[in-house]
Each structure stands twice: as C-alpha cells, then as structure tokens.
C-alpha positions as CSV (number, residue, x, y, z in Angstrom):
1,X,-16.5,13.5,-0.3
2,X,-13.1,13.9,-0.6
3,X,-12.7,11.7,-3.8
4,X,-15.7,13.5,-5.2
5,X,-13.6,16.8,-5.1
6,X,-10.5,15.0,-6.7
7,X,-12.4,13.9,-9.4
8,X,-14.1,17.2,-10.2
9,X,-10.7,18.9,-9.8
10,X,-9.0,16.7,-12.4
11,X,-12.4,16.9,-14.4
12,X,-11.9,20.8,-14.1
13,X,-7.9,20.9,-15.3
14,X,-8.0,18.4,-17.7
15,X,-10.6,21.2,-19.4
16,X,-8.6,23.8,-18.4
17,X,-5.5,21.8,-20.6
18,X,-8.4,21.4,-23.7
19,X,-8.4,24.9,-23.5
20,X,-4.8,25.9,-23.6
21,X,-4.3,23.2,-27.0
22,X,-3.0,20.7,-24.7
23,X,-4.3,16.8,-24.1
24,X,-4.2,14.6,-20.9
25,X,-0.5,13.6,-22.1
26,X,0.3,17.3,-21.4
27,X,1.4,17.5,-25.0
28,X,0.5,20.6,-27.8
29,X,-1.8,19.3,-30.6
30,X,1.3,18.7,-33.1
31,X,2.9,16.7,-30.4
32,X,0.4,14.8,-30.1
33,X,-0.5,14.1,-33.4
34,X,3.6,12.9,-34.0
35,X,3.2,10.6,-30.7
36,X,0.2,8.9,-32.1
37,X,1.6,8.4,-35.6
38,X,4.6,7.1,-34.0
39,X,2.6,4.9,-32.3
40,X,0.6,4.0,-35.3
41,X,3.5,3.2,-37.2
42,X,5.7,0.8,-34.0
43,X,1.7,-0.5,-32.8
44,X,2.9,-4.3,-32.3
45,X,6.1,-3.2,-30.2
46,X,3.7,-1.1,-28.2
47,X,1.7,-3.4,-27.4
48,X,4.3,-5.9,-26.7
49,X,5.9,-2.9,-24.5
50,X,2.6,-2.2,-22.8
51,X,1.0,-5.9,-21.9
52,X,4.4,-8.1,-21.9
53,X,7.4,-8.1,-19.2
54,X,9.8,-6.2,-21.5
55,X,10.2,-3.3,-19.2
56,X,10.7,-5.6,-16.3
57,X,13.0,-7.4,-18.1
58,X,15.5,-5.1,-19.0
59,X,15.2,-3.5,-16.0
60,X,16.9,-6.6,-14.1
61,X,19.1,-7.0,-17.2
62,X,20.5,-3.9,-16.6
63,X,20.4,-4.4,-12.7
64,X,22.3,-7.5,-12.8
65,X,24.8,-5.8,-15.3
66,X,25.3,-2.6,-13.2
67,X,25.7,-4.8,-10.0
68,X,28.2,-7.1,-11.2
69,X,30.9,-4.6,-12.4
70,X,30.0,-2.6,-9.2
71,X,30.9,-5.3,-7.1
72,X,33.8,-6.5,-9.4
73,X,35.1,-2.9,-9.5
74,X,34.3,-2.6,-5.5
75,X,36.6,-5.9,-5.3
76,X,39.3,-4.2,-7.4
77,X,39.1,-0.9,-5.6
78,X,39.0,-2.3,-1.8
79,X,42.3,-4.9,-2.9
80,X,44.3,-2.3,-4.2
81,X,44.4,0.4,-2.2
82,X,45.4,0.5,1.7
83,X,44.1,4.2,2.7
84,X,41.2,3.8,5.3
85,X,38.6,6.5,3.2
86,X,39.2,4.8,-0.5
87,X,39.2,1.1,1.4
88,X,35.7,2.0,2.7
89,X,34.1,3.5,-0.5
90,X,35.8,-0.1,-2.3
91,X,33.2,-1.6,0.4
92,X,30.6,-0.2,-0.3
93,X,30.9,-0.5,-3.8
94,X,31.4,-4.2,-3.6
95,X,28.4,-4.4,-0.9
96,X,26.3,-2.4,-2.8
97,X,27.2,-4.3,-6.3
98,X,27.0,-7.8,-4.8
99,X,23.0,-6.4,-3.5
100,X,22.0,-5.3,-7.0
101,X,23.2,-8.6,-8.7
102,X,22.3,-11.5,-6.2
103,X,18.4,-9.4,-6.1
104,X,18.4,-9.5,-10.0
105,X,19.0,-13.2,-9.4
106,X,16.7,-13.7,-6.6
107,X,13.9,-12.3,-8.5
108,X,14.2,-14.3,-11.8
109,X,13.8,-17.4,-9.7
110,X,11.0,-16.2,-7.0
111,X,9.0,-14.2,-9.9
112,X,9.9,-14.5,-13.6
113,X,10.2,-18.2,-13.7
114,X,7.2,-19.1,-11.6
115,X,5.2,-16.8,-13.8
116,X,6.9,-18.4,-17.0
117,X,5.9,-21.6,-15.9
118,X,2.2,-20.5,-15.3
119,X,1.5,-19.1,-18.7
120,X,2.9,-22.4,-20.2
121,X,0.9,-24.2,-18.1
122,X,-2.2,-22.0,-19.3
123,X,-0.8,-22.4,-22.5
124,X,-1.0,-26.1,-22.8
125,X,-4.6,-26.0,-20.9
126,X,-6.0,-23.8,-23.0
127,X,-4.5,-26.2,-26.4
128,X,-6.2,-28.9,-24.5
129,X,-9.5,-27.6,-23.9
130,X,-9.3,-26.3,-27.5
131,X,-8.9,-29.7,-29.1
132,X,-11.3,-30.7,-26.9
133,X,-13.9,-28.6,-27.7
134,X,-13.1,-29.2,-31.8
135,X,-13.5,-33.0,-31.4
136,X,-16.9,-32.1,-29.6
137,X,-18.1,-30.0,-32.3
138,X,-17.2,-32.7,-34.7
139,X,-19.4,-34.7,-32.8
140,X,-17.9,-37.9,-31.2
141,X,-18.3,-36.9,-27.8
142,X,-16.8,-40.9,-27.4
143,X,-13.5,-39.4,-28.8
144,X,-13.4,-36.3,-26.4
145,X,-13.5,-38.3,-23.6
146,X,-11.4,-41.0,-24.8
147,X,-8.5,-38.0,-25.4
148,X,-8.8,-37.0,-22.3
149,X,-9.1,-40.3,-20.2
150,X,-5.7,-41.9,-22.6
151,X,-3.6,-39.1,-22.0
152,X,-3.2,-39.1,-18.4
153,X,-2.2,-35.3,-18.4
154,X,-3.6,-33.1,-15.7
155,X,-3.5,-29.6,-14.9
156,X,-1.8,-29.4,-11.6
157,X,-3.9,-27.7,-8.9
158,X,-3.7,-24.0,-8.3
C-alpha cells in the first residue's frame, strides 16, 4: 500500500516536471539536449564510466593519495612540535592518514584483485568454450574432445 502511493507520487511529480519543461534529470530542455549531445559525442567513455570500475578506481587512488600525505604530514606535525593541542591534532592526522591508506590497500587485495582474477578466469572460459564450440560446428566432434581431454586445463570450482 505504501509502495503503491510512492509510485503514484513519483508518477504524479515526474508529470508535474514534464509540465514545467523539465525531465527526470531535473534539467530544462536545452540542458538536456547539451547533456545528451555530450553524451553522444564521449558515448564509449560513458559507457566505460558507467559499467567498468573507473569510479571505484580512482576513488581509492585518491584515497590512498590523500592518506599517505595525511599521515606523512601527521608524522611531521606530531615530531616537530612539543605543545600538547598541536601534538594531538599531529595524531590524529597521522591516525587518520595511516586509516585512509592501509583501507585503500586492504581493499585492492580483498576486492579488486579477487574480482580481476574472476573476469580473467571468465575470460579464458569463455575463449575455451568458444573454440570449442567452432571446432564443433566444423564438425569433428573427435577434435573437440580431444582439445579439451589434451589440455589438462580446468576451470577451478566456484
């Protein structure tokens, strides 16, 4: 019930921004039309953008970055001066910098690589089952399974 309401509510004010010249962006029509033949012009790095890991990527880039010259400068900051407040903020810096850094890390190795890994492994199976297939369409079905008995390759279980 209360989902049906939501819907008809968004229903009603994406209507109600037809009506006032403006889309579901929440752009004018001429803003619109320069945001689609912007996209129309950049449409592979779009779709790169959109389906790929490049936002993720330099996300952690710029994470690892920012963290390492905070905890450098937290280092610097917290050796150099001897007044309890600045000695403090120096801490926290350098806590705070070593955080960002070390989690950059700790998620290239628990999330990118793995998933790296897996697409070349889907990769390869898929080359596999594709030369597969072409020798079976050629039609020695003796030489499809004679490729994949003399390779000894295997996917490795899931």
């Amino acid at each position: 019930m209360t989902g049906e309401s939501a819907a008809k509510g968004a229903s009603g004010a994406s209507a109600d921004e037809r009506a006032q010249g403006q889309d579901v962006l929440g752009l004018g029509d001429r803003e619109r039309d320069y945001l689609l033949a912007w996209v129309g012009e950049h449409l592979t790095l779009v779709r790169r953008s959109a389906s790929g890991q490049r936002p993720m990527y330099w996300v952690l880039g710029t994470v690892f970055v920012v963290g390492l010259a905070a905890h450098v400068g937290g280092f610097l900051l917290k050796s150099w001066v001897n007044t309890e407040p600045l000695a403090v903020v120096g801490d926290l810096i350098y806590t705070f910098g070593w955080a960002l850094w070390t989690g950059a890390v700790v998620v290239v190795f628990v999330q990118i690589w793995p998933e790296t890994k897996r697409r070349q492994f889907k990769q390869a199976l898929d080359a596999y089952e594709t030369a597969i297939g072409d020798q079976a369409q050629g039609g020695s079905g003796q030489a499809a399974d004679a490729a994949g008995a003399g390779k000894g390759w295997q996917m490795p279980p899931e």
